[in-house]
C-alpha positions as MATLAB code, in Angstrom:
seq = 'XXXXXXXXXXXXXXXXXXXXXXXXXXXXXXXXXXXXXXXXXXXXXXXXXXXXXXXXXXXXXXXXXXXXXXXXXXXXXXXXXXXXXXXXXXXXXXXXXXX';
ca = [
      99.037   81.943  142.084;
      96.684   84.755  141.225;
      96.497   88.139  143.451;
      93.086   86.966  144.056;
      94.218   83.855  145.549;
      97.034   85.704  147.824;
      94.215   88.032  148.983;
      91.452   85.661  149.558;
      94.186   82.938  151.029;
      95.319   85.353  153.565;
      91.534   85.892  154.691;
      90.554   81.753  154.964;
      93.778   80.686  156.991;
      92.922   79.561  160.141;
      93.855   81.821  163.155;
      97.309   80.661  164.443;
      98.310   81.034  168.096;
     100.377   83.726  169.253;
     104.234   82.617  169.163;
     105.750   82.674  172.486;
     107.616   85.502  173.312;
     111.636   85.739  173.126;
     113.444   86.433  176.689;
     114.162   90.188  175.961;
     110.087   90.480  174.228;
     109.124   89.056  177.735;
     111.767   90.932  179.746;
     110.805   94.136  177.906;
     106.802   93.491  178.998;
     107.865   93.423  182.487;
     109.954   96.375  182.366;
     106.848   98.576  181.888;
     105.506   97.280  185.851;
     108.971   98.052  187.437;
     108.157  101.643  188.418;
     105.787  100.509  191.043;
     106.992   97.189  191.005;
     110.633   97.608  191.471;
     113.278   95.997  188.832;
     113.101   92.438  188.639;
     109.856   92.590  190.560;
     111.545   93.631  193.791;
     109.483   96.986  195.038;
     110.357   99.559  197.820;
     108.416  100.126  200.415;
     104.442  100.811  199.949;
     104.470   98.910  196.304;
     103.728   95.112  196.334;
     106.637   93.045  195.172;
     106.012   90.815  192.392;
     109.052   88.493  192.453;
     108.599   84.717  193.305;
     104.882   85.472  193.617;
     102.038   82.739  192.441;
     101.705   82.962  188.726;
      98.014   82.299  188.741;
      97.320   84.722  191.669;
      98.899   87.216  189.731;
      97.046   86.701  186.458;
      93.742   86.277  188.210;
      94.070   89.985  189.870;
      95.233   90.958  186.287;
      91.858   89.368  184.700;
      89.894   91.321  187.531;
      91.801   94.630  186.851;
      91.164   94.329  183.278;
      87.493   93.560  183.051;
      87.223   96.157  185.663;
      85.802   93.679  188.459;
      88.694   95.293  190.521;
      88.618   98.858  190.828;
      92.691  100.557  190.689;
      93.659  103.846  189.785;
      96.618  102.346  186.878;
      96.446   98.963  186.898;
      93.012   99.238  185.119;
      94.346  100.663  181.976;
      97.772   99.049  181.946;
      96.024   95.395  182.092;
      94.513   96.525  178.794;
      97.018   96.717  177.057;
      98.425   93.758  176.513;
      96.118   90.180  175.630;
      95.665   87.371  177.887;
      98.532   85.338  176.669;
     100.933   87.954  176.850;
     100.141   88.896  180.562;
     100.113   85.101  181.145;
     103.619   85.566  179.689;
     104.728   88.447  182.135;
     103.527   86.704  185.362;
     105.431   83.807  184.862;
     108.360   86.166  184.353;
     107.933   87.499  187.567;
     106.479   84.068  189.408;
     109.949   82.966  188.151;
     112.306   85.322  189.896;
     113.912   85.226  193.529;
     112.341   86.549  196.107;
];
């Protein structure tokens, strides 16, 4: 196979979804909320505590920090950095642990 073929074959593939995460990718993601979240989801007093909580809930408020539609002072920018499948990813982490 020519270079041209590499080069142009790479550019005509069709988009592939994004592989699902491995448990210390996803565990690593969810790392980055425990300073206001509390390890494992589990917050101190005046944070909200993410463990056990609806999975959809949680991604909706996500989807409203990110476009902006809900105004934070963090949240805002942290949403952003990660795509929709990936924070799908990290809420069902948390929606997934105790209580």
């Amino acid at each position: 196979m020519g270079l041209a073929a590499l080069l142009l074959g790479g550019a005509t593939a069709p988009a592939r979804a994004e592989a699902a995460p491995d448990a210390l990718q996803l565990r690593s993601w969810a790392a980055a909320c425990f300073n206001c979240h509390g390890p494992g989801g589990h917050a101190e007093k005046g944070n909200e505590s993410l463990a056990g909580k609806d999975a959809e809930e949680m991604f909706r408020k996500l989807m409203d920090y990110k476009s902006g539609r809900k105004p934070a002072t963090l949240m805002h920018q942290l949403s952003k950095g990660y795509t929709d499948e990936q924070l799908k990813a990290i809420v069902g982490w948390f929606a997934a642990q105790k209580p």
